[in-house]
LUMGUMI-108221 format. One record per residue: residue in three letters; residue number from 1; x, y, z of N, C-alpha, C in turn. Coordinates in Angstrom, 1 decimal. Each point is the difference from the previous one (the first is absolute). Example, Ala and Ser with C-alpha at 12.3 -4.5 7.8 and 13.67 -1.06 7.14 Angstrom:
<midos>
MIDO code pos   n.c1   n.c2   n.c3  ca.c1  ca.c2  ca.c3   c.c1   c.c2   c.c3
MIDO  ALA   1   13.2   -5.7    7.8   -0.9    1.2    0.0    0.9    1.2    0.0
MIDO  SER   2   -0.4    1.1   -0.7    0.9    1.1    0.0   -0.8    1.1    0.8
</midos>
This chain:
<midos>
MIDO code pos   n.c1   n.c2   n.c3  ca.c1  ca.c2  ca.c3   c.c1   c.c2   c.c3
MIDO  UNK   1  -29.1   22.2   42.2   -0.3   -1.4   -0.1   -0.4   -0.5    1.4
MIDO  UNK   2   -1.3   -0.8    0.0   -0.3   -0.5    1.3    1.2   -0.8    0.8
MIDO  UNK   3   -0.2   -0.4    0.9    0.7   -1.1    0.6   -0.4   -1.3   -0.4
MIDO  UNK   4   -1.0    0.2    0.3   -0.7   -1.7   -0.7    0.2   -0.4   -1.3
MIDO  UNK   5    0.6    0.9   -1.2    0.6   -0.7   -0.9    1.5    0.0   -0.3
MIDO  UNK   6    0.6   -0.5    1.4    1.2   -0.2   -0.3    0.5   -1.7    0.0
MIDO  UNK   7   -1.1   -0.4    0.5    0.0   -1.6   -0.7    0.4   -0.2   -0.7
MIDO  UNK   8   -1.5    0.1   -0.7    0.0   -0.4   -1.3    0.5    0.9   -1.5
MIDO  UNK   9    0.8    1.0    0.5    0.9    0.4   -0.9    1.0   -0.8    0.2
MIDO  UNK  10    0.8    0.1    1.3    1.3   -1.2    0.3    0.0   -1.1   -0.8
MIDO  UNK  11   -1.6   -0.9    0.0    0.0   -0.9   -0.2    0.0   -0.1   -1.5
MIDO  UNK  12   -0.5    1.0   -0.6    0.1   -0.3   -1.5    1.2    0.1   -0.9
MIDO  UNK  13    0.9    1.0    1.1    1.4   -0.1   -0.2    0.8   -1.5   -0.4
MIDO  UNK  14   -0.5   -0.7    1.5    0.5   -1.1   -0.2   -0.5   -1.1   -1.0
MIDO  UNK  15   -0.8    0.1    0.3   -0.6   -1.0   -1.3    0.4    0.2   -1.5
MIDO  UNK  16    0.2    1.3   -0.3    0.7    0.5   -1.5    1.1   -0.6   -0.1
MIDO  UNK  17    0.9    0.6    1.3    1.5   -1.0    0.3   -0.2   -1.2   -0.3
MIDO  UNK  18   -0.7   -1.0    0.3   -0.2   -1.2    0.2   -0.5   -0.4   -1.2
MIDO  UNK  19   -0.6    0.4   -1.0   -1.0    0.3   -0.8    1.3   -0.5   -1.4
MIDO  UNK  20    1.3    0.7   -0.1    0.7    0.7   -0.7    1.0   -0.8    0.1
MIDO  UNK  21    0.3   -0.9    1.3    0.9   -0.8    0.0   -0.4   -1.6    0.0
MIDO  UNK  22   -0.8   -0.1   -0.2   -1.1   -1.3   -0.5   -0.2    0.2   -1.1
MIDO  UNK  23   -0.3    1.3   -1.0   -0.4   -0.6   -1.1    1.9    0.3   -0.8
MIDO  UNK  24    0.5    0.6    0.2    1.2    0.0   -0.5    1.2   -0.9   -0.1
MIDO  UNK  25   -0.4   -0.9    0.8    0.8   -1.3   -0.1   -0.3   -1.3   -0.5
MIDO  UNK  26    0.7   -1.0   -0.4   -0.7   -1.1   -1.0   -0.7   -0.5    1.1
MIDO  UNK  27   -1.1   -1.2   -0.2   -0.6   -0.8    1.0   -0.6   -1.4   -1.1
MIDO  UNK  28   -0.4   -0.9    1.1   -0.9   -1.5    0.3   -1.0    0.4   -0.5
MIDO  UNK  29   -0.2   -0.7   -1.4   -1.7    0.3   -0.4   -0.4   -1.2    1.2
MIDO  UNK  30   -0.5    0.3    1.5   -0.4   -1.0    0.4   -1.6    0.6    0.4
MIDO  UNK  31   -1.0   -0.7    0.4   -1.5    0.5    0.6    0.7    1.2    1.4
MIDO  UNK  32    0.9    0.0    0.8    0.0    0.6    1.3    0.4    1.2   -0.7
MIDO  UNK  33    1.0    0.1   -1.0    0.1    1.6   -0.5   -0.9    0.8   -1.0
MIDO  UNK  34   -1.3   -1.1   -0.8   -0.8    0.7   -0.3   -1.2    0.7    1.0
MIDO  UNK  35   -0.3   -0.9    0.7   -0.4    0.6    1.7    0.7    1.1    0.3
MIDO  UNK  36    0.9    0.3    0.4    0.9    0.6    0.1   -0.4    1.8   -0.7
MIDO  UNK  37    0.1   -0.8   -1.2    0.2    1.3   -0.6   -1.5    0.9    0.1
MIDO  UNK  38   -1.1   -0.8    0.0   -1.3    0.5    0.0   -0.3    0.8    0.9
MIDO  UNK  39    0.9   -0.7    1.2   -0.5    0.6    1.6    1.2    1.3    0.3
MIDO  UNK  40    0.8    0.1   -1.2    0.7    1.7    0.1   -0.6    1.0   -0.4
MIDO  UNK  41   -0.8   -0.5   -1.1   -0.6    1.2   -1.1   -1.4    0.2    0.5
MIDO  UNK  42   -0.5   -1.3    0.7   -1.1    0.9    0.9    0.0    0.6    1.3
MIDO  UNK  43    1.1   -0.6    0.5    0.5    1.1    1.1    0.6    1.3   -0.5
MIDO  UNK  44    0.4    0.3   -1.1    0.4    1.6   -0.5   -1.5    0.6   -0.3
MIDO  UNK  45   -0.8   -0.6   -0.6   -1.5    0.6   -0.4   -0.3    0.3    1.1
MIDO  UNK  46    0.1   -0.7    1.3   -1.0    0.0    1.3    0.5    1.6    0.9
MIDO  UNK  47    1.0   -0.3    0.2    1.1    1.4    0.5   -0.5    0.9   -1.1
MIDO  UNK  48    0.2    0.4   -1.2   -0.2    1.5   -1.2   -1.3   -0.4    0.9
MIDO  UNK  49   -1.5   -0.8   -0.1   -1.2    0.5    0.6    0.1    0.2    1.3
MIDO  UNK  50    0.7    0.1    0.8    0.7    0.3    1.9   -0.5    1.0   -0.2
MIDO  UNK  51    1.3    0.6   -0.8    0.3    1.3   -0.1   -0.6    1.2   -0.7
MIDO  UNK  52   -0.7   -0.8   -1.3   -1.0    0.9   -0.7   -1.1    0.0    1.6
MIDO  UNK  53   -0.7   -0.6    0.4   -1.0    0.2    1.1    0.6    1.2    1.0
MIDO  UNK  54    1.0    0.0    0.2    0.3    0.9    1.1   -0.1    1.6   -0.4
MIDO  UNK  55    0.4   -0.2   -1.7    0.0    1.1   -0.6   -1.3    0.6   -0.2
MIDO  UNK  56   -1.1   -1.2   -0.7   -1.1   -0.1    0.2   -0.8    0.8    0.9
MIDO  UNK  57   -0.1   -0.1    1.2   -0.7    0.3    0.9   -0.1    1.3    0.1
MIDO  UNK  58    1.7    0.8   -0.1    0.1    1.2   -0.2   -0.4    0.7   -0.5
MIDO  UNK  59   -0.4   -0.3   -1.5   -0.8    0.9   -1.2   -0.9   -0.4    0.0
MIDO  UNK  60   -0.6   -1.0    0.6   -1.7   -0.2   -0.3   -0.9    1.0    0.0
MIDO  UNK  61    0.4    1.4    0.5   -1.4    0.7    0.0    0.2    0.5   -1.1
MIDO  UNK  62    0.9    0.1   -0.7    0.4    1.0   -1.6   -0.1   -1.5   -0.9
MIDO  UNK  63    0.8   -1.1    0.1    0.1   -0.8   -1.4   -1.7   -1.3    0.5
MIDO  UNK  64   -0.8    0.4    0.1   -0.8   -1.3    0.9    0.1   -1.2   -0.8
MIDO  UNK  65   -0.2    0.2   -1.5   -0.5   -1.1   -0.4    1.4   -1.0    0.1
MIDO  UNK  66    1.1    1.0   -0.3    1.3   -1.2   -0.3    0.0   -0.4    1.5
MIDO  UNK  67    0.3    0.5    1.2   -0.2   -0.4    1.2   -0.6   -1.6    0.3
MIDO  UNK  68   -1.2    0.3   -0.4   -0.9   -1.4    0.0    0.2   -0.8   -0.9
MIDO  UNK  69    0.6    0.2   -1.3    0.9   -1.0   -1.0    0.9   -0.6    1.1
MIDO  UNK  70    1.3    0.8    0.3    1.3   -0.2    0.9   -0.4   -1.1    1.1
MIDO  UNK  71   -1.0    0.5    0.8   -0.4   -0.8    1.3   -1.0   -1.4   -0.1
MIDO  UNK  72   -0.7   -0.2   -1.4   -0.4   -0.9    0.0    0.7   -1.0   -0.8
MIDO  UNK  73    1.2    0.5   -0.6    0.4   -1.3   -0.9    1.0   -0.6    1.2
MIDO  UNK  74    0.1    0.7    0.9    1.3   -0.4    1.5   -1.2   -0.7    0.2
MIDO  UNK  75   -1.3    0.0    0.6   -1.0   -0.5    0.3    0.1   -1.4   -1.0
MIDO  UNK  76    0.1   -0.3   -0.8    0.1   -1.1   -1.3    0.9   -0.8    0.0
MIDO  UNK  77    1.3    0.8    0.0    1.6   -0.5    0.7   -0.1   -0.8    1.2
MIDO  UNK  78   -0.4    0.4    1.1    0.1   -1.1    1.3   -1.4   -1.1   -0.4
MIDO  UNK  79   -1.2    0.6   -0.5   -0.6   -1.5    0.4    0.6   -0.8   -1.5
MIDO  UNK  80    0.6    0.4   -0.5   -0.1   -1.2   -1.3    1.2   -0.9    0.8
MIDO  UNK  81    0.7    0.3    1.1    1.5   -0.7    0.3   -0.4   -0.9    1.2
MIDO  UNK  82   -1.7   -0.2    0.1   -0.8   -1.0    0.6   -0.5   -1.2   -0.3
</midos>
């Protein structure tokens, strides 16, 4: 495993944690925790495409096409969060 994906593996760790103890507990139907919740679940999609890209890059000369799936939907992921 590279070095460089020990981020965003860490990080997805945490987020799952976090992920798991937010939705397992009762809550405030209020607007800040529907926000709330939107901005977990696309932070868990955004990390799996981290991480799919890193993997990505690796196999690109054997899997190309899924490669260029993988890397452009991360490409899709950051500008739509503009």
């Amino acid at each position: 495993m590279n070095r460089f994906m020990a981020f965003p593996i860490v990080s997805l760790i945490f987020i799952v944690l976090l992920t798991v103890v937010f939705f397992s507990k009762p809550r405030l139907r209020s607007h800040e925790n529907q926000i709330y919740k939107i901005l977990i679940i696309t932070n868990i999609i955004g990390l799996i495409l981290e991480i799919l890209c890193h993997i990505a890059i690796s196999i690109i000369d054997k899997y190309y096409l899924f490669s260029i799936f993988i890397l452009k939907a991360y490409v899709v992921y950051i500008s739509h969060g503009q």
